[in-house]
C-alpha positions in Angstrom: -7.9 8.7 20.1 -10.7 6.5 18.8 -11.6 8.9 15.8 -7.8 8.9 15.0 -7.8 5.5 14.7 -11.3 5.0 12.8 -9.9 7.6 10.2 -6.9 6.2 9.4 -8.3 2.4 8.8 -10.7 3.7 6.9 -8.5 6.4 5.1 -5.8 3.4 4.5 -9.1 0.8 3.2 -10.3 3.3 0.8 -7.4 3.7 -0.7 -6.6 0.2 -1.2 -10.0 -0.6 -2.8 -9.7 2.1 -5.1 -6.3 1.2 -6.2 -7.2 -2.5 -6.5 -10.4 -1.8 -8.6 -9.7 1.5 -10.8 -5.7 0.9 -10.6 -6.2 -3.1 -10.9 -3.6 -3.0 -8.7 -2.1 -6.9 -6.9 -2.3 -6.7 -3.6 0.9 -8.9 -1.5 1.0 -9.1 2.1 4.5 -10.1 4.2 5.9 -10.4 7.4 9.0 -7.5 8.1 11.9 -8.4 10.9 11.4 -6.0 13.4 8.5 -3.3 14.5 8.2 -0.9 11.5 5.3 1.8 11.2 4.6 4.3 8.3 4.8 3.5 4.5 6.7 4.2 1.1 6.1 5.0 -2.4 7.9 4.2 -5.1 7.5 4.0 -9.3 9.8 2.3 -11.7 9.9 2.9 -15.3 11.0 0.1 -17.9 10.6 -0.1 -21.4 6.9 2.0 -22.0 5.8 0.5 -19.0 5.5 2.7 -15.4 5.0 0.1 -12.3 3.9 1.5 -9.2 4.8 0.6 -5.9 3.1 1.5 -2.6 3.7 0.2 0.9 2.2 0.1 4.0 4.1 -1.0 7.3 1.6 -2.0 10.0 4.4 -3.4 13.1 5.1 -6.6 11.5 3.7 -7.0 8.4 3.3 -4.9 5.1 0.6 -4.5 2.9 2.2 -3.9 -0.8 0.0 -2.3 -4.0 1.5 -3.1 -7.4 -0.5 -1.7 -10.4 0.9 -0.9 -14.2 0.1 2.4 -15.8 
């Protein structure tokens, strides 16, 4: 159970370092009503412009990556 956990904060920081240094990606962090666990991705595409969305939900709070390709 202990490996399970190890693996997936490390798994989850990993990935957030390398979007916010190769993807350049902001970083926001917010409270959610109620106990949500898992996470979403999303892209939007304006004018030329693709913006990426992906989201963490920890219980309470979610950890959001925003980066432009």
């Amino acid at each position: 159970m202990t490996n399970i956990l190890i693996y997936t904060i490390f798994s989850i920081a990993t990935l957030g370092l390398y979007l916010w240094h190769f993807k350049n990606s902001d970083i926001e962090i917010g409270l959610i009503k109620g106990f949500v666990f898992g996470g979403s991705v999303s892209s939007y595409k304006g004018d030329e412009v693709s913006t990426n969305y992906l989201d963490i939900y920890f219980g309470l709070v979610v950890i959001s990556f925003i980066w432009d390709e």
